[in-house]
N, C-alpha and C positions, 0 to 999 in steps of 0.2 A: 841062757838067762842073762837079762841088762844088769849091768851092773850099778846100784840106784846110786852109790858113790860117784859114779863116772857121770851118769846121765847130770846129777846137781850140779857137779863142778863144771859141765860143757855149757849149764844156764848161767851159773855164777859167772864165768868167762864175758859170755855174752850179753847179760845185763854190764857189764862192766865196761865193756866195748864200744856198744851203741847207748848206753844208758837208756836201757830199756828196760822195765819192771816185771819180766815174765816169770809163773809158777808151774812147776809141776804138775799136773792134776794126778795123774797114773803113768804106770809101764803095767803092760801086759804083755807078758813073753818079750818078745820083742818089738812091739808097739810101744809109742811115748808119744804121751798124750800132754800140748802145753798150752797154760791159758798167755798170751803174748798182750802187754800190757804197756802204758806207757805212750809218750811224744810217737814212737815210731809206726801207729797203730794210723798216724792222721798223717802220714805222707803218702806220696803217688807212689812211691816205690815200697811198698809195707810190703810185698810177697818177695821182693829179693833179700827183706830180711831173717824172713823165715828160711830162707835158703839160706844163710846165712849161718842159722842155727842149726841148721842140717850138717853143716860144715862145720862145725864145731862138735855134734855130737860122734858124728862121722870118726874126727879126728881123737878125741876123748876114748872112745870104744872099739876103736880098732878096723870100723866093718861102713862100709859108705852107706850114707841115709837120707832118705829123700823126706820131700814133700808129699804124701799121701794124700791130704785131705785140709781144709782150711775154711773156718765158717765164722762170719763176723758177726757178732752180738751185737743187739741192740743197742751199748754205749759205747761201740766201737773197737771194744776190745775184740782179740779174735781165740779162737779155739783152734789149733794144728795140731795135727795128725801125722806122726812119723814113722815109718816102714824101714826098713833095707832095701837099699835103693832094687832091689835084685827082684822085689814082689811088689813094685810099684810098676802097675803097668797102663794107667793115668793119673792126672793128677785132678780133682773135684775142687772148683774154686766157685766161693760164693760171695755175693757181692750184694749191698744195700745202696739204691741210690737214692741221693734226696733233691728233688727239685721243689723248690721252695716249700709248700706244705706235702706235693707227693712222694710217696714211694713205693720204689719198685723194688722189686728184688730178683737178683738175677742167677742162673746155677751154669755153668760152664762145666762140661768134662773135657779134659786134654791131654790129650795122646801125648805118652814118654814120646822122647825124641831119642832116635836110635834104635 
């Protein structure tokens, strides 16, 4: 079982870091579920910050955690999905494009490395 004291204090860390605004949604068993919020949501590099928080919960809990899953919401916040890196065996990344009035949306699966 997560421990929800560790899981807060790994986002409290990381909000504090990158001054990002992310909440909790759920843990189940050992799934963490977080809504990622904030300036960091509208850079090119927003999925190396999710790793980012992988590595802070990682660190927090004792046990390495990956990226599982990732789906950006219509006002650009996103929604991630965290595993133990051990039962991540891709990673599911979604993406909204906008060109001028269109969009698309796009779904990637990608093979762990290693």
């Amino acid at each position: 079982m997560v421990d929800l004291d560790k899981v807060r204090e790994a986002i409290r860390r990381f909000n504090e870091k990158y001054g990002a605004e992310s909440e909790l949604i759920e843990v189940k068993n050992d799934e963490i579920v977080v809504h990622v919020k904030g300036h960091i949501c509208f850079t090119c590099g927003a999925y190396d910050y999710f790793e980012d928080l992988a590595f802070e919960l990682s660190d927090v809990l004792g046990r390495e955690y990956a990226v599982a899953e990732e789906k950006q919401l219509e006002d650009g916040t996103y929604i991630v999905r965290y595993l133990p890196a051990e039962k991540v065996d891709k990673v599911v990344r979604e993406a909204m494009i906008v060109i001028y009035d269109n969009v698309e949306k796009l779904r990637l699966e990608i093979p762990k490395r290693g």
